[in-house]
Biopython code that builds the backbone (N, CA, C, O; Angstrom):
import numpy as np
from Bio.PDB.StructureBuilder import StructureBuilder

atoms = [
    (1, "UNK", "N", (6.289, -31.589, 18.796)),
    (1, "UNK", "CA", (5.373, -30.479, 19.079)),
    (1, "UNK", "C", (5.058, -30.508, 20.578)),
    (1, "UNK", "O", (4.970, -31.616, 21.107)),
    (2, "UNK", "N", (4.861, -29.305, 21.385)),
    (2, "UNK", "CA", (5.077, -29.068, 22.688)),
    (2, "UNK", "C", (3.439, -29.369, 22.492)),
    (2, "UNK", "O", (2.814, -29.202, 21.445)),
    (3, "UNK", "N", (2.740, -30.005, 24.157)),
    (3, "UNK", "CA", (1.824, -30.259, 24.776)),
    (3, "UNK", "C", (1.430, -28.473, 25.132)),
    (3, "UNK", "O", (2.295, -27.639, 25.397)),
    (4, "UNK", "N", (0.146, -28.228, 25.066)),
    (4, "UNK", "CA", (-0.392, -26.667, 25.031)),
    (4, "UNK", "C", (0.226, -26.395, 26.868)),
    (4, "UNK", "O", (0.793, -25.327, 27.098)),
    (5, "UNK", "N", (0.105, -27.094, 27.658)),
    (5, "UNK", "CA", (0.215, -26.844, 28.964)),
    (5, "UNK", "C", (1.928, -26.741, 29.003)),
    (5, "UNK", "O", (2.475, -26.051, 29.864)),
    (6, "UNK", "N", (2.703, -27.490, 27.995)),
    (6, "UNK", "CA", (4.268, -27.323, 27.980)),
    (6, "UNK", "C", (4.577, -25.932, 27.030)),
    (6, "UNK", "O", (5.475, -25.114, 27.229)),
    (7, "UNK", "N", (3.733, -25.918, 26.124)),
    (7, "UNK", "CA", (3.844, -24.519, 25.432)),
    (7, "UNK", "C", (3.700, -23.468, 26.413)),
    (7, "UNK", "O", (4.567, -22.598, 26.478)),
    (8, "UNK", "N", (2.530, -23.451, 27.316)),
    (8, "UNK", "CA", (2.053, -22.701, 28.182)),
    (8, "UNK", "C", (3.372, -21.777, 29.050)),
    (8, "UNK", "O", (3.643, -20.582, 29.164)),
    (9, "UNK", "N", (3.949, -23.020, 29.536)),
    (9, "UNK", "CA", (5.333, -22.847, 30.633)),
    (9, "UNK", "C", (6.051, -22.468, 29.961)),
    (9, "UNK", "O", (6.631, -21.482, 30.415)),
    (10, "UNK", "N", (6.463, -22.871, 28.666)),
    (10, "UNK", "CA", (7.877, -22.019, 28.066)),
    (10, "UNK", "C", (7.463, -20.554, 27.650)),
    (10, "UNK", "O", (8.393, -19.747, 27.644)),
    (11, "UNK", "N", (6.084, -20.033, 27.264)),
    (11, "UNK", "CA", (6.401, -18.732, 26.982)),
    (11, "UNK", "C", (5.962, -18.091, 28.087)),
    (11, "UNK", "O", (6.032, -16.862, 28.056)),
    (12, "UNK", "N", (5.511, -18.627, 29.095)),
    (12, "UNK", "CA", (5.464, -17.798, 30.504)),
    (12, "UNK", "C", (6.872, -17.812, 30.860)),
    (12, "UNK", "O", (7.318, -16.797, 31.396)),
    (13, "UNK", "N", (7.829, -19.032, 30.598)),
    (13, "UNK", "CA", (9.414, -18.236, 31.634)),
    (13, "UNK", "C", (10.222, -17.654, 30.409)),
    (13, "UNK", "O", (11.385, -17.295, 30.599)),
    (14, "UNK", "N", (9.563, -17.531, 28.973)),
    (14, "UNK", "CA", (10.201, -16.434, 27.758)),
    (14, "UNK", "C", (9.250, -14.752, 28.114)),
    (14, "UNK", "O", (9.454, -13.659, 27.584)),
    (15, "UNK", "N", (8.709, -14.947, 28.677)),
    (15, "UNK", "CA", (8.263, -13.683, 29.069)),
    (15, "UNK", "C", (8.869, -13.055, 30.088)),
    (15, "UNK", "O", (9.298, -11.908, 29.960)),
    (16, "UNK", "N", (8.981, -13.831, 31.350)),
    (16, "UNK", "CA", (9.636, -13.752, 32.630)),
    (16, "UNK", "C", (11.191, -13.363, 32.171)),
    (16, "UNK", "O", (11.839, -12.701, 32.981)),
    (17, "UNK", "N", (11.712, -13.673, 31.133)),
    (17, "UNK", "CA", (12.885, -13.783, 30.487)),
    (17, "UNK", "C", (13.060, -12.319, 29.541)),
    (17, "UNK", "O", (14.065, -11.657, 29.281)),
    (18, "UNK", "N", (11.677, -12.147, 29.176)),
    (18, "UNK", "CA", (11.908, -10.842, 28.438)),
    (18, "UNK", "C", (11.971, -9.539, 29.194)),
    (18, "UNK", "O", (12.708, -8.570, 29.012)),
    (19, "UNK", "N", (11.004, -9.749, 30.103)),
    (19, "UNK", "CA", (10.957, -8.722, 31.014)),
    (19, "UNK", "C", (12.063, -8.497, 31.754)),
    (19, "UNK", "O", (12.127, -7.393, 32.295)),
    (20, "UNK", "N", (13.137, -9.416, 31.954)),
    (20, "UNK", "CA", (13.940, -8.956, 33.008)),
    (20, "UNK", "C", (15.191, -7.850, 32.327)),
    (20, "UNK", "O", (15.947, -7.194, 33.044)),
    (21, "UNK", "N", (15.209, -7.819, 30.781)),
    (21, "UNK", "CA", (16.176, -6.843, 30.485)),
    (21, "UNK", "C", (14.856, -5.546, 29.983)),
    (21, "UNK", "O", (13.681, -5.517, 29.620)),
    (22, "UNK", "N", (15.971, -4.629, 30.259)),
    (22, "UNK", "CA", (15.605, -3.168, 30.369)),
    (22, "UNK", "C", (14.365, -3.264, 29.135)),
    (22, "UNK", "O", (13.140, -3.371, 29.193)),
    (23, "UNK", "N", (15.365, -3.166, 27.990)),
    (23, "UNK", "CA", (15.584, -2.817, 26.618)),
    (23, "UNK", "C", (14.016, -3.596, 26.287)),
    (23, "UNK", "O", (12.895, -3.234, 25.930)),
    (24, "UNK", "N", (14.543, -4.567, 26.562)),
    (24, "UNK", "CA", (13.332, -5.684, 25.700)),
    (24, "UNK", "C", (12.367, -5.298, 26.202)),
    (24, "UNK", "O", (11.503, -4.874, 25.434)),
    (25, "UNK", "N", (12.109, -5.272, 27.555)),
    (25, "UNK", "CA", (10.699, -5.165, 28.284)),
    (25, "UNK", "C", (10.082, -3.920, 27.707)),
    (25, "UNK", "O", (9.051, -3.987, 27.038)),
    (26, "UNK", "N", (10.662, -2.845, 27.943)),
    (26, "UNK", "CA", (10.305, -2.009, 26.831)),
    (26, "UNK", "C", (10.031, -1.305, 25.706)),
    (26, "UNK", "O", (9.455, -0.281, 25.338)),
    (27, "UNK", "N", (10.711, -2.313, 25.254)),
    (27, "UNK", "CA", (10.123, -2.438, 23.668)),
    (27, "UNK", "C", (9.179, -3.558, 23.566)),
    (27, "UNK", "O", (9.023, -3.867, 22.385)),
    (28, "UNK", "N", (8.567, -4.200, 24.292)),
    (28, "UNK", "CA", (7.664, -5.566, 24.375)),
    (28, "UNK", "C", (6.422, -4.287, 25.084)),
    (28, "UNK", "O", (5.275, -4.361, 24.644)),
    (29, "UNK", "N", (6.616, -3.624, 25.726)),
    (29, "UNK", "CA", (5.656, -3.080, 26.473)),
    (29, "UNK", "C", (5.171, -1.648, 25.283)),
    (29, "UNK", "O", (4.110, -1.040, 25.139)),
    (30, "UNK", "N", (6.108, -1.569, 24.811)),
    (30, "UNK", "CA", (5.709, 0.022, 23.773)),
    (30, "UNK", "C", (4.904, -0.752, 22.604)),
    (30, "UNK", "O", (3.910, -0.103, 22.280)),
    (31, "UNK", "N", (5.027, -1.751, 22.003)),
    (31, "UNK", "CA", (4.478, -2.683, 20.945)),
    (31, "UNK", "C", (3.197, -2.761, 21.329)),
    (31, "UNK", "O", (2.222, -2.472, 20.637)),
    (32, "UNK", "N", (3.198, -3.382, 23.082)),
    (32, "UNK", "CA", (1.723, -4.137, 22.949)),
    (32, "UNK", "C", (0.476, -3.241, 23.654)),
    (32, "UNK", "O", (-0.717, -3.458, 23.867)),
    (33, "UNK", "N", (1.295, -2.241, 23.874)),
    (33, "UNK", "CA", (0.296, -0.987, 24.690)),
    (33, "UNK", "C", (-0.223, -1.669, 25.982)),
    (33, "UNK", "O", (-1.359, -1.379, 26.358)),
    (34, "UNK", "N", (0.419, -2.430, 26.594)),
    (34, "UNK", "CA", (-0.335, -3.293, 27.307)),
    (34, "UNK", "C", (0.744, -2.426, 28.850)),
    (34, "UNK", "O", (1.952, -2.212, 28.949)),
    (35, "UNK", "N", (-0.145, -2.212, 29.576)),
    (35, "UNK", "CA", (-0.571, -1.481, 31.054)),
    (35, "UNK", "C", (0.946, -2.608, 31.647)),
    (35, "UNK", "O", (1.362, -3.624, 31.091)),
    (36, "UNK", "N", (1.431, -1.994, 32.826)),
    (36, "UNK", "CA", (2.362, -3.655, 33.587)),
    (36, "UNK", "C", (0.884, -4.065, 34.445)),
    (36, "UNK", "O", (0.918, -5.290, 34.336)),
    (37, "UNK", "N", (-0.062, -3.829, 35.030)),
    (37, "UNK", "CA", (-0.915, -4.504, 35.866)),
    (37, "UNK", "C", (-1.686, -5.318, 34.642)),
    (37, "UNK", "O", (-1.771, -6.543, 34.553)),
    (38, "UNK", "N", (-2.111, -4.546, 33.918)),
    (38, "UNK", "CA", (-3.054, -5.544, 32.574)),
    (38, "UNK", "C", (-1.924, -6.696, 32.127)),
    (38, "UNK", "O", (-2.178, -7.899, 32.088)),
    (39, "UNK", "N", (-1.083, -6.311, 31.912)),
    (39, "UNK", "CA", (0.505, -7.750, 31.748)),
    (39, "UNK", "C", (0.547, -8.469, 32.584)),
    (39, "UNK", "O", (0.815, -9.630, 32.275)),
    (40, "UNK", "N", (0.279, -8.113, 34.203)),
    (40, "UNK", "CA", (0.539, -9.008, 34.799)),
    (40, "UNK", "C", (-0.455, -9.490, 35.159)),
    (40, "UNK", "O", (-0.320, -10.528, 35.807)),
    (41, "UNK", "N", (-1.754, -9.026, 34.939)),
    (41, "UNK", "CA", (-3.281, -9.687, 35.432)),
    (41, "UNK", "C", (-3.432, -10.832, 34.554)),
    (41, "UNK", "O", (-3.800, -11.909, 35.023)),
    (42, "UNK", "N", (-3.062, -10.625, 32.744)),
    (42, "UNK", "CA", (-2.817, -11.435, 31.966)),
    (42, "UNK", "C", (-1.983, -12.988, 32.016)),
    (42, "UNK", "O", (-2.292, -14.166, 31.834)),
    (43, "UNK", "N", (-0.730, -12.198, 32.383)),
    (43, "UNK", "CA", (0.332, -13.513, 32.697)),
    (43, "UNK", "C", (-0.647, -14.448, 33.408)),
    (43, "UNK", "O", (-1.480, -15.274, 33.034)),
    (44, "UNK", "N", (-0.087, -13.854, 34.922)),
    (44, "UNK", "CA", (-0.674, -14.730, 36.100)),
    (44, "UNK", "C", (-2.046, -15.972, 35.329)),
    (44, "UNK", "O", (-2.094, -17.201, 35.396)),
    (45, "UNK", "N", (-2.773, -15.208, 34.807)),
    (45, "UNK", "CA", (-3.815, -15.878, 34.484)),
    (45, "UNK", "C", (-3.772, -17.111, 33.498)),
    (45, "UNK", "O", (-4.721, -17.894, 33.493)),
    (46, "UNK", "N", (-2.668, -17.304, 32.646)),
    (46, "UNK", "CA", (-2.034, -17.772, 31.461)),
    (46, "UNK", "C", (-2.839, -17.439, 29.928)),
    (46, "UNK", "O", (-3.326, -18.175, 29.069)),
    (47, "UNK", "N", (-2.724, -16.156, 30.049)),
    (47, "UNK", "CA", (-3.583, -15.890, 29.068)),
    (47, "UNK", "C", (-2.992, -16.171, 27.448)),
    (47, "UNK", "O", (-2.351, -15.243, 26.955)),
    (48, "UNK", "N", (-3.194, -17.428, 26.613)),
    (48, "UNK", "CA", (-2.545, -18.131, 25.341)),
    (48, "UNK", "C", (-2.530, -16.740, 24.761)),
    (48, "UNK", "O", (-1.605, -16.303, 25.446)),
    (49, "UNK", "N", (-2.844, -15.834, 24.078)),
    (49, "UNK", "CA", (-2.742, -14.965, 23.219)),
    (49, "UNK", "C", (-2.250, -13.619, 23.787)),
    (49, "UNK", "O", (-2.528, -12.580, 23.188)),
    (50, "UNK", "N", (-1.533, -13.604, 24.916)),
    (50, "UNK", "CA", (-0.653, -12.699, 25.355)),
    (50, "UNK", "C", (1.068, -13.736, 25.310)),
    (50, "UNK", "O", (2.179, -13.285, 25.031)),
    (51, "UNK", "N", (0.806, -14.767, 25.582)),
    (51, "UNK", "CA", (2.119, -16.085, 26.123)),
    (51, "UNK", "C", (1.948, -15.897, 24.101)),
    (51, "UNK", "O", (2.466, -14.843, 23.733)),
    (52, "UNK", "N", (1.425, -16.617, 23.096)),
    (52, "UNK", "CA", (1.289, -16.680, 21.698)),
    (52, "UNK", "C", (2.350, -14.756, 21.336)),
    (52, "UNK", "O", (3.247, -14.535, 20.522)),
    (53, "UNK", "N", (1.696, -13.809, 22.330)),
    (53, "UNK", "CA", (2.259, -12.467, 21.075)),
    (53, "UNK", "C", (3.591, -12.595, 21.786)),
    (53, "UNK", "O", (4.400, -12.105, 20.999)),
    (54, "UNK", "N", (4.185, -12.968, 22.784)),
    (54, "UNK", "CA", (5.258, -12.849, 23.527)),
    (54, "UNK", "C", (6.079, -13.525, 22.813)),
    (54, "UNK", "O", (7.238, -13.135, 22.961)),
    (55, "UNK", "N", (5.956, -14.374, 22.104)),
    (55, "UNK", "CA", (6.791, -15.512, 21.047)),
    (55, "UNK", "C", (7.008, -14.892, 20.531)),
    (55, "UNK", "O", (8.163, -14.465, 20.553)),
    (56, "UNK", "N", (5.787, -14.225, 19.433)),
    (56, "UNK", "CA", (5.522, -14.050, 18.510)),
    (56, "UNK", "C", (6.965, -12.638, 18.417)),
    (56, "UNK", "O", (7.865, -12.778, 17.589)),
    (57, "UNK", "N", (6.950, -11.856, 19.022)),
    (57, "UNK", "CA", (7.726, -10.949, 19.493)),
    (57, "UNK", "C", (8.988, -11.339, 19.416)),
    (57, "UNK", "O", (9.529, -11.129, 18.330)),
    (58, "UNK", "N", (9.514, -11.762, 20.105)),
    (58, "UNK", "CA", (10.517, -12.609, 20.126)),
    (58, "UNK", "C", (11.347, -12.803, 19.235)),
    (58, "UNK", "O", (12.543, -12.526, 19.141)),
    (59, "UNK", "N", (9.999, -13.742, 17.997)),
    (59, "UNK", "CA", (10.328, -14.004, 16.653)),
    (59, "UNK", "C", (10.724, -13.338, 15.643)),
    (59, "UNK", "O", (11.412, -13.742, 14.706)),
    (60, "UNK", "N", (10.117, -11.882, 15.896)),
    (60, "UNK", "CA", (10.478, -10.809, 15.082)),
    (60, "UNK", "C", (11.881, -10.410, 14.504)),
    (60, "UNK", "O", (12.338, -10.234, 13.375)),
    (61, "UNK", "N", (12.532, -10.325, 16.261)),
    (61, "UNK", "CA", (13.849, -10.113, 16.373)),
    (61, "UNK", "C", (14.665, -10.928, 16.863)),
    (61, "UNK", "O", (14.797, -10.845, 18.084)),
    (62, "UNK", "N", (15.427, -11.902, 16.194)),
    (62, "UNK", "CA", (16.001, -13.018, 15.911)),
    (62, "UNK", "C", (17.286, -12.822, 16.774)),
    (62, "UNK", "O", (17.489, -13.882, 17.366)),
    (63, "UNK", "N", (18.476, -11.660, 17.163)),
    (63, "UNK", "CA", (18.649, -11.699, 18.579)),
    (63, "UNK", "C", (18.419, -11.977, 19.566)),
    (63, "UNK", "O", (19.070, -12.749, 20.269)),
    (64, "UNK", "N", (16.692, -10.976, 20.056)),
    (64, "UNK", "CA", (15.845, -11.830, 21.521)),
    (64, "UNK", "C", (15.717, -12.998, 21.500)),
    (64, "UNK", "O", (15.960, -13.678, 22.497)),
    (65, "UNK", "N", (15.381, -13.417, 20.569)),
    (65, "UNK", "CA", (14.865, -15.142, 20.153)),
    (65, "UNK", "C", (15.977, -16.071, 20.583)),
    (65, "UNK", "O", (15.572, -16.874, 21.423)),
    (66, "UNK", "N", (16.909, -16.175, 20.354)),
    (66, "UNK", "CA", (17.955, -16.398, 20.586)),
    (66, "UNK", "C", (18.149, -16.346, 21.922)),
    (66, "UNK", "O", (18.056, -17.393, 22.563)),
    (67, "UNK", "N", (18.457, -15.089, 22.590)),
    (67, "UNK", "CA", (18.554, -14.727, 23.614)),
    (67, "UNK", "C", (18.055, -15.303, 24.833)),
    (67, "UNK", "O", (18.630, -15.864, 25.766)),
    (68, "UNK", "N", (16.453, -14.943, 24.531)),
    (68, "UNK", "CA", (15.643, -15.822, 25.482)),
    (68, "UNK", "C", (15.984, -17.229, 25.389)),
    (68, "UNK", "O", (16.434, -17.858, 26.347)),
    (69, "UNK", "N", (15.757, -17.768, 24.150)),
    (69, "UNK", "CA", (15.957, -19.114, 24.292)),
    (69, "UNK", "C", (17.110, -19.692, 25.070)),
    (69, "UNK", "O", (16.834, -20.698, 25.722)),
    (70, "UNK", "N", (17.914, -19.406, 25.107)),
    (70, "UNK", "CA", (19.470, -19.561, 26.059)),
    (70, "UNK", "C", (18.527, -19.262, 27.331)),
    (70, "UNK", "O", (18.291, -20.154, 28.146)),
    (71, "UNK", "N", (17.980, -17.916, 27.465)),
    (71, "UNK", "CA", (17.694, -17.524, 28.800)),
    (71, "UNK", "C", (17.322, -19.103, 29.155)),
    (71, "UNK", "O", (18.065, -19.997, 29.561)),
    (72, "UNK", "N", (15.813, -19.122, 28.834)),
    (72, "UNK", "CA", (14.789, -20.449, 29.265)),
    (72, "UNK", "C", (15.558, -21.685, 29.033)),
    (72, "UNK", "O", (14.893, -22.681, 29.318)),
    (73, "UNK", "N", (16.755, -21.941, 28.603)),
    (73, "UNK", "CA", (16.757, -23.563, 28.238)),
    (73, "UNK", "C", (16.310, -23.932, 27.133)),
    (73, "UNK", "O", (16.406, -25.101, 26.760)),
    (74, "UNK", "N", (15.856, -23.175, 26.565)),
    (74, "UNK", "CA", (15.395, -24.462, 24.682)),
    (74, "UNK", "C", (15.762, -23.305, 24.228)),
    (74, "UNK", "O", (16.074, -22.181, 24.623)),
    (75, "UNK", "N", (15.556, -24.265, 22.731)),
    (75, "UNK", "CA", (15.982, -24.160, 21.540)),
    (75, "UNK", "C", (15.417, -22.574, 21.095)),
    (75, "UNK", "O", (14.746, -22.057, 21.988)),
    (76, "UNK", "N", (15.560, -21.893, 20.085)),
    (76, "UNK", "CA", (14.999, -21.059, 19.543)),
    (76, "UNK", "C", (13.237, -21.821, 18.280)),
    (76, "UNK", "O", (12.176, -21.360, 17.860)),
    (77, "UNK", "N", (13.977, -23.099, 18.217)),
    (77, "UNK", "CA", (13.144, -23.823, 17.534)),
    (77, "UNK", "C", (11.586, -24.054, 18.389)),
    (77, "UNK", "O", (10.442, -23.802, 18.011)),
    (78, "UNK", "N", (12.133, -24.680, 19.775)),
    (78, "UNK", "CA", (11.318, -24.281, 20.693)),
    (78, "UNK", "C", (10.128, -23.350, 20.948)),
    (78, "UNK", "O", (9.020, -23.674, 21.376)),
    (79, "UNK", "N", (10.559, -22.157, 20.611)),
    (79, "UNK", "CA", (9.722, -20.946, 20.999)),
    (79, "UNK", "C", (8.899, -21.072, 19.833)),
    (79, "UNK", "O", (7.675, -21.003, 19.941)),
    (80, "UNK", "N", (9.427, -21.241, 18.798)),
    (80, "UNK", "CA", (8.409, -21.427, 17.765)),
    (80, "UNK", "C", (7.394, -21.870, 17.538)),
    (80, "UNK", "O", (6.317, -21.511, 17.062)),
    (81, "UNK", "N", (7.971, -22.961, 18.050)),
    (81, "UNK", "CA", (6.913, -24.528, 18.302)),
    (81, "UNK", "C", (5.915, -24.385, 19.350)),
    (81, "UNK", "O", (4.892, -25.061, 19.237)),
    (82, "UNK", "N", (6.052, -23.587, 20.387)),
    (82, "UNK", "CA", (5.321, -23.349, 21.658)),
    (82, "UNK", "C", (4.555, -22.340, 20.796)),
    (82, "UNK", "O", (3.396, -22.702, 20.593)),
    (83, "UNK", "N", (4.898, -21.147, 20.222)),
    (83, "UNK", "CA", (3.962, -20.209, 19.528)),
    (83, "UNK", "C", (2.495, -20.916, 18.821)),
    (83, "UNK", "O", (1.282, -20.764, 18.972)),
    (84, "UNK", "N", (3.224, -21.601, 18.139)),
    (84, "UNK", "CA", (2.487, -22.511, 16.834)),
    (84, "UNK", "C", (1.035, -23.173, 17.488)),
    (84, "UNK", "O", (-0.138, -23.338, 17.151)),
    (85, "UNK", "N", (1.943, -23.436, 18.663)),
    (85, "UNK", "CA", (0.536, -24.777, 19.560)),
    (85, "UNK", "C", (-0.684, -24.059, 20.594)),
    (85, "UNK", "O", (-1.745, -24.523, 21.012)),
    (86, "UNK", "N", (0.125, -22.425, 20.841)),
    (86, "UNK", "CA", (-0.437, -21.518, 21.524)),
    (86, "UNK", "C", (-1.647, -20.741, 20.495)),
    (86, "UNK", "O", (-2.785, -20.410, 20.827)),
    (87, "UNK", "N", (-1.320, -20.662, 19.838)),
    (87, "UNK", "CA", (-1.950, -20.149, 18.394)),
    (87, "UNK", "C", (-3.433, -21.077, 17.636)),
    (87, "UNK", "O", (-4.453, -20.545, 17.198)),
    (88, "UNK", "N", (-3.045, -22.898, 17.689)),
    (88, "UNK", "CA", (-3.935, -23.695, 17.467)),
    (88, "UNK", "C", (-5.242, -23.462, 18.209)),
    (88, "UNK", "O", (-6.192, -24.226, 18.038)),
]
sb = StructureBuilder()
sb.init_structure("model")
sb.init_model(0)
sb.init_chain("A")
sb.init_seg("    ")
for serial, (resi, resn, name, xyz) in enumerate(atoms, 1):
    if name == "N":
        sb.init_residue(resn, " ", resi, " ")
    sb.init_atom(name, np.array(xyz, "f"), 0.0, 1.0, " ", f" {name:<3s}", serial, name[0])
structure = sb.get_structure()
């Protein structure tokens, strides 16, 4: 189980990771109604329950999940696990 501050970092660079394709970012951005300045006032800040829905997202669609996870370096198991501890 990831340390909350190691959870922290993996779904901040699975976000950084989501955002950089077209597709995803905008469908991550149409989901969460969330503004890009309110996203990024959020990020920056490490806000757990924006980094927690960004997983969570992720998780939905088992492609991205995947995807990202390659992006970032871990596992898909990973993201999970970072969700889980973000969530506690």
């Amino acid at each position: 189980m990831p340390t909350t501050n190691d959870a922290a970092a993996l779904a901040l660079a699975a976000l950084a990771a989501t955002l950089t394709d077209e597709r995803r970012a905008r469908r991550f951005i149409d989901l969460t109604g969330l503004e890009v300045d309110e996203l990024r006032e959020r990020a920056v800040s490490g806000d757990r329950t924006l980094l927690a829905a960004t997983l969570a997202f992720l998780e939905s669609h088992e492609p991205d999940l995947v995807a990202v996870a390659e992006a970032v370096g871990a596992s898909p198991a990973a993201l999970v696990a970072a969700r889980a501890e973000l969530e506690a």
